[in-house]
DOTISE-754888 format. One record per residue (C-alpha): residue number from 1; x, y, z; chain; residue in three letters. Coordinates in steps of 0.02 Angstrom, whole numbers, plus 32768, in hexadecimal, padded with zeros to 4 digits. Last residue first. Layout:
+-----+------+------+------+--------+---------+
| num |   xx |   yy |   zz | cadena | residuo |
+-----+------+------+------+--------+---------+
| NUM |    X |    Y |    Z |      A |     Ala |
...
+-----+------+------+------+--------+---------+
END
This chain:
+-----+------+------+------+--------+---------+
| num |   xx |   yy |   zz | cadena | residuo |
+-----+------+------+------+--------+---------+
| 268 | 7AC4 | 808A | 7EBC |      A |     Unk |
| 267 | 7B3E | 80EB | 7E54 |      A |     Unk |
| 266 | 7B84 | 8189 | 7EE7 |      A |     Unk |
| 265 | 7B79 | 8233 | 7E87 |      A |     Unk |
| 264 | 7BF3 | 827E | 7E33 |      A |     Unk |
| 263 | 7C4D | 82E4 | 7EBF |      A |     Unk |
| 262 | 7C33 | 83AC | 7E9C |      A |     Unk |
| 261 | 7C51 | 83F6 | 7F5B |      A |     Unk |
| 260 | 7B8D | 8407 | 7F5E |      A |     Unk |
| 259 | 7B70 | 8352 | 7F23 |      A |     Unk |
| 258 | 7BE0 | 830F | 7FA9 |      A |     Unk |
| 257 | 7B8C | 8364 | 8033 |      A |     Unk |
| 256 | 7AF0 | 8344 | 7FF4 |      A |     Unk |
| 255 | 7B22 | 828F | 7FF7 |      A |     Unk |
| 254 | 7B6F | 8294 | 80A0 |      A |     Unk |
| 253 | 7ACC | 82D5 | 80F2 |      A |     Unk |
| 252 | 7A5F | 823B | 8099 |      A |     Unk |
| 251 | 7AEA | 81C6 | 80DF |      A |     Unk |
| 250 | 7AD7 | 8223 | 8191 |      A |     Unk |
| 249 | 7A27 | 820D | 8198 |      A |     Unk |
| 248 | 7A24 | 8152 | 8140 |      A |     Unk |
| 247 | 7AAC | 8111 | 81D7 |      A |     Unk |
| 246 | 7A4A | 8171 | 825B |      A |     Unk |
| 245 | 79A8 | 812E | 8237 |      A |     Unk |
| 244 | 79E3 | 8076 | 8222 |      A |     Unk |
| 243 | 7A50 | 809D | 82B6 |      A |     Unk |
| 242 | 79C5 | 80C3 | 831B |      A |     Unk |
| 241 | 7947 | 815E | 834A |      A |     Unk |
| 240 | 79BD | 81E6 | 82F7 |      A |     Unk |
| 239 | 79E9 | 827D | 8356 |      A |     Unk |
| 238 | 7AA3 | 8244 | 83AA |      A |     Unk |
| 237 | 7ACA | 81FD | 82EA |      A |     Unk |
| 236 | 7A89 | 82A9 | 8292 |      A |     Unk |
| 235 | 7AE7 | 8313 | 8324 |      A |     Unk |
| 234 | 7B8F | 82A6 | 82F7 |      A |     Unk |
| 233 | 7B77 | 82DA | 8251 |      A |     Unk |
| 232 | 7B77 | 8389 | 827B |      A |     Unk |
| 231 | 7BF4 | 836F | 8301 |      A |     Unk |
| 230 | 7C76 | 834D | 826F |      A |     Unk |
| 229 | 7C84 | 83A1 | 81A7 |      A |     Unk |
| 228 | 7D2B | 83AA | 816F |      A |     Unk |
| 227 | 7D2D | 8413 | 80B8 |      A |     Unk |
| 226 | 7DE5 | 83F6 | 8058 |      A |     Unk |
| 225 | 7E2A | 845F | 7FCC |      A |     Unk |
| 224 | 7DEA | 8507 | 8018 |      A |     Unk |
| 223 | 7DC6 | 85A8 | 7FC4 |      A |     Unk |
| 222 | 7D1A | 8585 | 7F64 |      A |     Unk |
| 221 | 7D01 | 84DC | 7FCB |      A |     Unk |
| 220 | 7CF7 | 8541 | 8060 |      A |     Unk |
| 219 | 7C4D | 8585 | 8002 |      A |     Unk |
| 218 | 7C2B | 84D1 | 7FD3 |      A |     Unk |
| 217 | 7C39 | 84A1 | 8080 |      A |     Unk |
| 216 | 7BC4 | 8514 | 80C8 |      A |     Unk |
| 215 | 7B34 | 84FC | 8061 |      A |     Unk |
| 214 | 7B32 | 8441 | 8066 |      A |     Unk |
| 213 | 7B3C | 8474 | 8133 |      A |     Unk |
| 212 | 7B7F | 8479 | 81E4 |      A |     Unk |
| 211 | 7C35 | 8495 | 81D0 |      A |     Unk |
| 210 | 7C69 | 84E3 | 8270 |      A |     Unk |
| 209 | 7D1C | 849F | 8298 |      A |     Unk |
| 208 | 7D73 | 8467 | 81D2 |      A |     Unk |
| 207 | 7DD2 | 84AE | 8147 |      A |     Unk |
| 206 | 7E4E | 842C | 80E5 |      A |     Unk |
| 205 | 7EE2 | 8497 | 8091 |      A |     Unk |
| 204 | 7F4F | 842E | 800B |      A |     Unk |
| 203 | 8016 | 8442 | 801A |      A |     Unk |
| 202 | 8079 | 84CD | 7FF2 |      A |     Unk |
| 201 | 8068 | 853F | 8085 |      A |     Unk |
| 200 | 8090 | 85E9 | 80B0 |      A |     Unk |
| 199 | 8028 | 8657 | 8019 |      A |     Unk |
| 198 | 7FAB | 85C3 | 8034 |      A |     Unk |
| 197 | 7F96 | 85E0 | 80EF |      A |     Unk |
| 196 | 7F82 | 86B8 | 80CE |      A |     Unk |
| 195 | 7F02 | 8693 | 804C |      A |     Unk |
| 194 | 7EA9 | 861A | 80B1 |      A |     Unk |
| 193 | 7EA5 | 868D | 8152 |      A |     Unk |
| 192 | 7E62 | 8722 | 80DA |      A |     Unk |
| 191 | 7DE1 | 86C0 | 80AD |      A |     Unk |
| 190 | 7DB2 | 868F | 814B |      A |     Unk |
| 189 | 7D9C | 874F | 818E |      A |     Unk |
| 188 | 7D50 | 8789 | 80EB |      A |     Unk |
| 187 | 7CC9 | 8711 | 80F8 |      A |     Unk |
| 186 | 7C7E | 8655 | 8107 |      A |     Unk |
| 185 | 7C4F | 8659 | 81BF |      A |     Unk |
| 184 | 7C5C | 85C3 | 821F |      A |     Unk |
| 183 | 7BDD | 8569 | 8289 |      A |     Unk |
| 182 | 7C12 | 8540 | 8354 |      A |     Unk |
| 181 | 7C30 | 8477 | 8363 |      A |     Unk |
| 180 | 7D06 | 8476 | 8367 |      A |     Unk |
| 179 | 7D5C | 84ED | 83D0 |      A |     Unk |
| 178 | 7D8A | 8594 | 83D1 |      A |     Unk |
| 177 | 7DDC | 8615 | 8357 |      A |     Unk |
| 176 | 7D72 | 85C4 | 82C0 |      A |     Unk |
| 175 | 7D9D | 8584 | 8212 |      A |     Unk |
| 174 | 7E2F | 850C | 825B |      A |     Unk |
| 173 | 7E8F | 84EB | 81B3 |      A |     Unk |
| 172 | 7EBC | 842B | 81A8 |      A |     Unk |
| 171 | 7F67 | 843E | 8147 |      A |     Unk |
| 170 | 7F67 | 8393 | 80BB |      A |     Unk |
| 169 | 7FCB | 8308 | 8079 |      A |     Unk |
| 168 | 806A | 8301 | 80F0 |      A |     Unk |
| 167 | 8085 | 839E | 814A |      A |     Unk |
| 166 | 8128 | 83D5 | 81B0 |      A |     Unk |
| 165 | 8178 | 845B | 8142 |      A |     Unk |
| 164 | 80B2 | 84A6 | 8126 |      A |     Unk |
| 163 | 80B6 | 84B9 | 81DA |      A |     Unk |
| 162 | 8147 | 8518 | 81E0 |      A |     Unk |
| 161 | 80FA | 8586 | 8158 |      A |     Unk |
| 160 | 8065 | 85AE | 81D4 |      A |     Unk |
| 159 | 80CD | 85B4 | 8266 |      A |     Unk |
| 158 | 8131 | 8647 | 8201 |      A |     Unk |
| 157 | 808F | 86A3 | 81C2 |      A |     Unk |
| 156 | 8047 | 86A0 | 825F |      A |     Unk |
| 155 | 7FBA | 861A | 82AF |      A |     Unk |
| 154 | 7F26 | 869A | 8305 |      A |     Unk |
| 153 | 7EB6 | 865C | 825F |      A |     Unk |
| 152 | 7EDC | 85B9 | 8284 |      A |     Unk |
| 151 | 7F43 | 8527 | 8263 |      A |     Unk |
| 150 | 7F54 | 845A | 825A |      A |     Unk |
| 149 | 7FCB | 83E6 | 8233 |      A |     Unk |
| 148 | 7FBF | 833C | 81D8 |      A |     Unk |
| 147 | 8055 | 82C3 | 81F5 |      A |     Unk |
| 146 | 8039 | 823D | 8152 |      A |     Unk |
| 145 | 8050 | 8190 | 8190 |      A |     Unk |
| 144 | 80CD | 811B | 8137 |      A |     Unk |
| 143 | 810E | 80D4 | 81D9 |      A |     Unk |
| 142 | 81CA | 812E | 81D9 |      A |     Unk |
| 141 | 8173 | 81CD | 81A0 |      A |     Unk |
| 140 | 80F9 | 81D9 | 8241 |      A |     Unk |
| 139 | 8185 | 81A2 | 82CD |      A |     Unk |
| 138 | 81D9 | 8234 | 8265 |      A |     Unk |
| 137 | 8142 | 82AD | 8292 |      A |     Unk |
| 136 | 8124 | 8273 | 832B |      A |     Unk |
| 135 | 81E6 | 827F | 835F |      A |     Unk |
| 134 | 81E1 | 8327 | 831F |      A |     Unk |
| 133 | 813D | 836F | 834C |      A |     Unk |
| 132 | 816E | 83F7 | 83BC |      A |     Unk |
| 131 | 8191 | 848F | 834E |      A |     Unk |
| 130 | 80FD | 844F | 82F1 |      A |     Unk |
| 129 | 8097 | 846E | 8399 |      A |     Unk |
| 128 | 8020 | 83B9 | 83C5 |      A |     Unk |
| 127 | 7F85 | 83E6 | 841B |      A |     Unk |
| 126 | 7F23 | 83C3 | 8373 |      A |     Unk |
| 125 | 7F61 | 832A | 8349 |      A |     Unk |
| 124 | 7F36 | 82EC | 8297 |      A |     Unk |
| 123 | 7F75 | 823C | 8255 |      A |     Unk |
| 122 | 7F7A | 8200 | 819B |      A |     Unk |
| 121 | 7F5B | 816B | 8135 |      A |     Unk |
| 120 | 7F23 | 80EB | 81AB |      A |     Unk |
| 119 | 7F2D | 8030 | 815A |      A |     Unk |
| 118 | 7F26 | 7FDA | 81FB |      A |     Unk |
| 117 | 7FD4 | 7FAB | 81DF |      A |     Unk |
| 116 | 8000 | 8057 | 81E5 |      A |     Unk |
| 115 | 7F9F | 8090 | 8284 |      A |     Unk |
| 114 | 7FE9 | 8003 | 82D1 |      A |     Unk |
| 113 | 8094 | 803B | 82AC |      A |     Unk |
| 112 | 806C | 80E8 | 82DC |      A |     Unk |
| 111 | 8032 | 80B0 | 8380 |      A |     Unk |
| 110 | 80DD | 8067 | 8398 |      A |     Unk |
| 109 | 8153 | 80FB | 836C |      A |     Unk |
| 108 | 80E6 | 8179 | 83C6 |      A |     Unk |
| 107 | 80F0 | 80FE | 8461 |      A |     Unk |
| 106 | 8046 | 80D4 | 84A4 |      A |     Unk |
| 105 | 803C | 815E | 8522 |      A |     Unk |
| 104 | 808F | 81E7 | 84C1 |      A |     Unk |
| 103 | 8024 | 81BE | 844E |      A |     Unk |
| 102 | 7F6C | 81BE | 8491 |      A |     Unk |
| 101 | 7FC5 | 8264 | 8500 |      A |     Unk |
| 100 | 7FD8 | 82BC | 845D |      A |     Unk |
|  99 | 7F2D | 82C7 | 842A |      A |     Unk |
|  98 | 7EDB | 8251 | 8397 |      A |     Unk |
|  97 | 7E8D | 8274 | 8310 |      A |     Unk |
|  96 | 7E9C | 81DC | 8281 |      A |     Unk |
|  95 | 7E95 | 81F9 | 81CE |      A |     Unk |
|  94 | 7E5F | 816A | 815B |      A |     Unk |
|  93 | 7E65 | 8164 | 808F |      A |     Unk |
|  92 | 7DC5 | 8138 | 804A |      A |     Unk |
|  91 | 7D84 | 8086 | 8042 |      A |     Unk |
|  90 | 7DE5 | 7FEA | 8037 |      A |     Unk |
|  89 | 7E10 | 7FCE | 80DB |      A |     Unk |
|  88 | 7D89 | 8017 | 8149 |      A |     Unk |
|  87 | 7D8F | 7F83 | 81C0 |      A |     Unk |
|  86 | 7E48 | 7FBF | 81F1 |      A |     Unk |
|  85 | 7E26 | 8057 | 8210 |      A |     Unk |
|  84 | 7D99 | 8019 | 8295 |      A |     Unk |
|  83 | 7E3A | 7FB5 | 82D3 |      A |     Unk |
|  82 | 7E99 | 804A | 82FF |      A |     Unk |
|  81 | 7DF0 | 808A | 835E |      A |     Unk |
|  80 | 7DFC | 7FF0 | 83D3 |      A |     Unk |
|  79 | 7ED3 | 8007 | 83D7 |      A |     Unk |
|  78 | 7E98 | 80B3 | 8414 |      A |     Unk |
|  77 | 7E2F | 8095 | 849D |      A |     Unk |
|  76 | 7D5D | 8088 | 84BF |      A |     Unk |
|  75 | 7D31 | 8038 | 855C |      A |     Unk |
|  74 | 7C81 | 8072 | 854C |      A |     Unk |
|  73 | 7C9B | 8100 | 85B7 |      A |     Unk |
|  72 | 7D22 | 8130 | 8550 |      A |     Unk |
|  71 | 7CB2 | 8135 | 84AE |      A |     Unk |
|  70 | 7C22 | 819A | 8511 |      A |     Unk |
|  69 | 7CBC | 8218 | 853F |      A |     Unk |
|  68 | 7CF6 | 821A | 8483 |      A |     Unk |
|  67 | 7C37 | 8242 | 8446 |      A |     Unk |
|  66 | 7C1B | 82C7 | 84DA |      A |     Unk |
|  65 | 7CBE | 831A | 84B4 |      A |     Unk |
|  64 | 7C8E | 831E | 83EF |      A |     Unk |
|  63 | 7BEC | 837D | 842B |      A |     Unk |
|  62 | 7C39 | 83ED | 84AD |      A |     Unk |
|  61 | 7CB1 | 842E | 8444 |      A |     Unk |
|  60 | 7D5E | 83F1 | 83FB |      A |     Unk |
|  59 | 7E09 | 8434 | 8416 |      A |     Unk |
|  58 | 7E39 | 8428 | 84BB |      A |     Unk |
|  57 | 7DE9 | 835C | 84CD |      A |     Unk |
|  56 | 7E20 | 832C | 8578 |      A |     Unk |
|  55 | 7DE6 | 8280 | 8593 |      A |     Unk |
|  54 | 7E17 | 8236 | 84E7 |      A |     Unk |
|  53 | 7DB3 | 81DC | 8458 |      A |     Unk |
|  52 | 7E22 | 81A6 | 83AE |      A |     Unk |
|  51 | 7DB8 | 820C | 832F |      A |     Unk |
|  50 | 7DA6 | 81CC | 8275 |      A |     Unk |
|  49 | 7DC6 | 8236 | 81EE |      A |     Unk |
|  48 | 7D88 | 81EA | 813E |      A |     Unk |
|  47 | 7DD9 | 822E | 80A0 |      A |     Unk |
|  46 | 7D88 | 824B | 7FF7 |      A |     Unk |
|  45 | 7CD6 | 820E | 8051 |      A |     Unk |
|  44 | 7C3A | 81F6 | 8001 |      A |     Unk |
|  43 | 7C46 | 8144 | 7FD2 |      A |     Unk |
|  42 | 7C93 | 8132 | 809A |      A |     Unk |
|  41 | 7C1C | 8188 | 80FC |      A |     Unk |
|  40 | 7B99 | 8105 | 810F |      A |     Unk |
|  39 | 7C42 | 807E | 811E |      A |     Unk |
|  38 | 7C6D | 8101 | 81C4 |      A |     Unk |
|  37 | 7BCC | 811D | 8209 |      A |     Unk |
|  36 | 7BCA | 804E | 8213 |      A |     Unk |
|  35 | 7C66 | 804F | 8260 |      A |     Unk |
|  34 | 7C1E | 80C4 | 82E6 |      A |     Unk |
|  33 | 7BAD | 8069 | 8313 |      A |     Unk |
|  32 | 7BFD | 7FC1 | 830E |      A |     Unk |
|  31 | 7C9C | 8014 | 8386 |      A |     Unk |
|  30 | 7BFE | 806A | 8407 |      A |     Unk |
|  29 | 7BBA | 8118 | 840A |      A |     Unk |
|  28 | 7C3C | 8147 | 83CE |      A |     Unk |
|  27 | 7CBF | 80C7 | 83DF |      A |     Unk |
|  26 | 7D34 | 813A | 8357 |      A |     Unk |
|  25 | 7CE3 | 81E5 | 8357 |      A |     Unk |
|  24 | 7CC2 | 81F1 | 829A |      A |     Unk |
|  23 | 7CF0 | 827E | 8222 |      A |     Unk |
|  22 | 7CCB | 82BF | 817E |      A |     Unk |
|  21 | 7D56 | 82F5 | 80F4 |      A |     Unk |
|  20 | 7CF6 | 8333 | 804A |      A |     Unk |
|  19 | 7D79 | 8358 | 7FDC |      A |     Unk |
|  18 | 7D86 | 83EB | 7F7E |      A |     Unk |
|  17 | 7D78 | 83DB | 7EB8 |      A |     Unk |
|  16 | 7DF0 | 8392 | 7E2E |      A |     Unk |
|  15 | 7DF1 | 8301 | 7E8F |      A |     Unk |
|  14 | 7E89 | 8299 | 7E55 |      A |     Unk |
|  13 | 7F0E | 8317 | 7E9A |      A |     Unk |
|  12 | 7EBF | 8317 | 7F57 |      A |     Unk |
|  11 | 7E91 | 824E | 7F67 |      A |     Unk |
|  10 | 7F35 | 822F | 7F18 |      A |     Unk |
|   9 | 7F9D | 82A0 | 7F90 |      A |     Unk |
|   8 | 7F45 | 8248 | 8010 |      A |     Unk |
|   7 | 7F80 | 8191 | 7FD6 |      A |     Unk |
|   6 | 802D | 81ED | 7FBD |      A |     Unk |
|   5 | 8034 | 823E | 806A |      A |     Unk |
|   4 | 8000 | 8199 | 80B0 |      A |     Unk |
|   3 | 8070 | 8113 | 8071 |      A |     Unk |
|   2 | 8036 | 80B7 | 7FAE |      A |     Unk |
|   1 | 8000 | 8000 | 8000 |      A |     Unk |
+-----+------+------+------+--------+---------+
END
C-alpha cells in the first residue's frame, strides 16, 4: 500500500474539486455504531477522519466531548478505534485525531505502527506545536503516516510556513478562534486567513470547526481544497431514533454534502 502522504496526495490531485472530509468519534456511541456511520460515510467521503476519544478534549466542543466521553465510558481505547481503521480498508483514505497524551502514552513510535498496519493514512493532533512535533512527526514518516497539522486565524505567518515544512497531504485550517460545534462564517475574515495560509504553505488547505451545512461547505469549497464537516453529523446520529435512522440520516446529509462540493453522484 502507496504510504500516507501519497494516498492523500491522490485523493487531493485526482478530485478536481474540494474534498468532502467528515468525521466519526471512534466507539461513538458504541465500536458497531460507529463503524456503521463510518461505511454510510464512506461512498461520500474523499477522506474519512475518525476520532480516537480522550478525557480532555481542548479543541473540540461540547458535542464531540460528549461523543468521546460516551466512547470512554464504554471502554473505548485507541487500539479499539485502530481497528475500526482497519474495517474500513478499502474505502477512502483514513485520518485519525488523536491528542498528544494517546501517544505519548502508547509510544509515538508504536501507535504509529499500528496505525500503519491498520491501513491509517494520516494522523491529526491538535495539542501538538510544530516546533514540538519532531519525534511525532518522524515516528509518523518512518510508518508511512502522513503528520497533518493544524492552524488558525491567530497562527502567524512564520508558524504558518513552519507548518507547511511539517505537513504530509493536507493543513487542516481551524475556521473559528474557539472550539469545534459553534457555525462558521464564510467572509472577509476567513478569506483573508486562507489567503494568508496559502501564500505560507504549499500543501492542500482542509477547513473545518463550524461546518453545519450543504450551503456551508460549498462556500468553503470556493477557497478551500478540503471541507470537514463533524458535530453536525454527530447531532444527526445523537437525534435519530436507531441506527437504521441514524445510518440513512447521516447518508442522506453526506450526499448533499457531496453534491454541493461537485462529487458525481454515488451509482446505487
Amino acid at each position: 500500500m502507496p504510504d500516507g502522504a501519497a494516498r492523500l496526495d491522490a485523493a487531493f490531485a485526482g478530485a478536481g474539486r474540494p474534498l468532502f472530509i467528515p468525521y466519526v468519534m471512534g466507539g461513538f456511541p458504541d465500536p458497531e455504531s460507529s463503524l456503521a456511520y463510518a461505511r454510510a460515510l464512506a461512498p461520500y467521503a474523499d477522506v474519512l477522519e475518525l476520532g480516537v476519544p480522550f478525557s480532555d478534549p481542548l479543541a473540540d466542543g461540547p458535542t464531540i466531548q460528549a461523543a468521546g466521553q460516551a466512547a470512554l465510558e464504554r471502554g473505548v481505547r485507541p487500539d479499539d478505534v485502530i481497528e475500526i481503521a482497519a474495517a474500513l480498508d478499502g474505502g477512502p483514505p483514513v485520518v485519525l485525531m488523536s491528542y498528544v497524551n494517546v501517544l505519548l502514552a502508547a509510544g509515538p513510535r508504536a501507535f504509529l505502527e499500528r496505525a500503519a498496519r491498520a491501513g491509517v493514512a494520516g494522523l491529526i493532533v491538535p495539542d501538538l506545536p510544530v516546533d514540538e512535533a519532531r519525534e511525532v512527526h518522524d515516528a509518523a514518516a518512518k510508518a508511512g503516516v502522513a503528520l497533518v497539522p493544524l492552524v488558525a486565524p491567530t497562527t502567524g505567518d512564520e508558524r504558518l510556513a513552519a507548518a507547511g515544512r511539517v505537513a504530509d497531504g493536507f493543513v487542516y485550517c481551524v475556521a473559528v478562534t474557539g472550539v469545534t460545534g459553534g457555525e462558521v462564517a464564510v467572509d472577509d475574515e476567513l478569506r483573508a486567513f486562507l489567503a494568508r495560509a496559502r501564500a505560507n504553505i504549499d500543501v492542500p488547505l482542509a477547513v473545518g470547526f463550524g461546518v453545519r451545512s450543504p450551503a456551508q461547505a460549498a462556500a468553503i469549497g470556493e477557497i478551500a481544497d478540503g471541507v470537514v464537516i463533524a458535530s453536525q453529523l454527530i447531532r444527526l446520529a445523537e437525534q435519530a431514533p436507531d441506527l437504521v435512522e441514524a445510518q440513512r440520516s447521516i447518508e442522506e446529509f453526506a450526499a448533499e454534502v457531496a453534491a454541493a462540493l461537485g462529487a458525481a453522484p454515488t451509482p446505487a
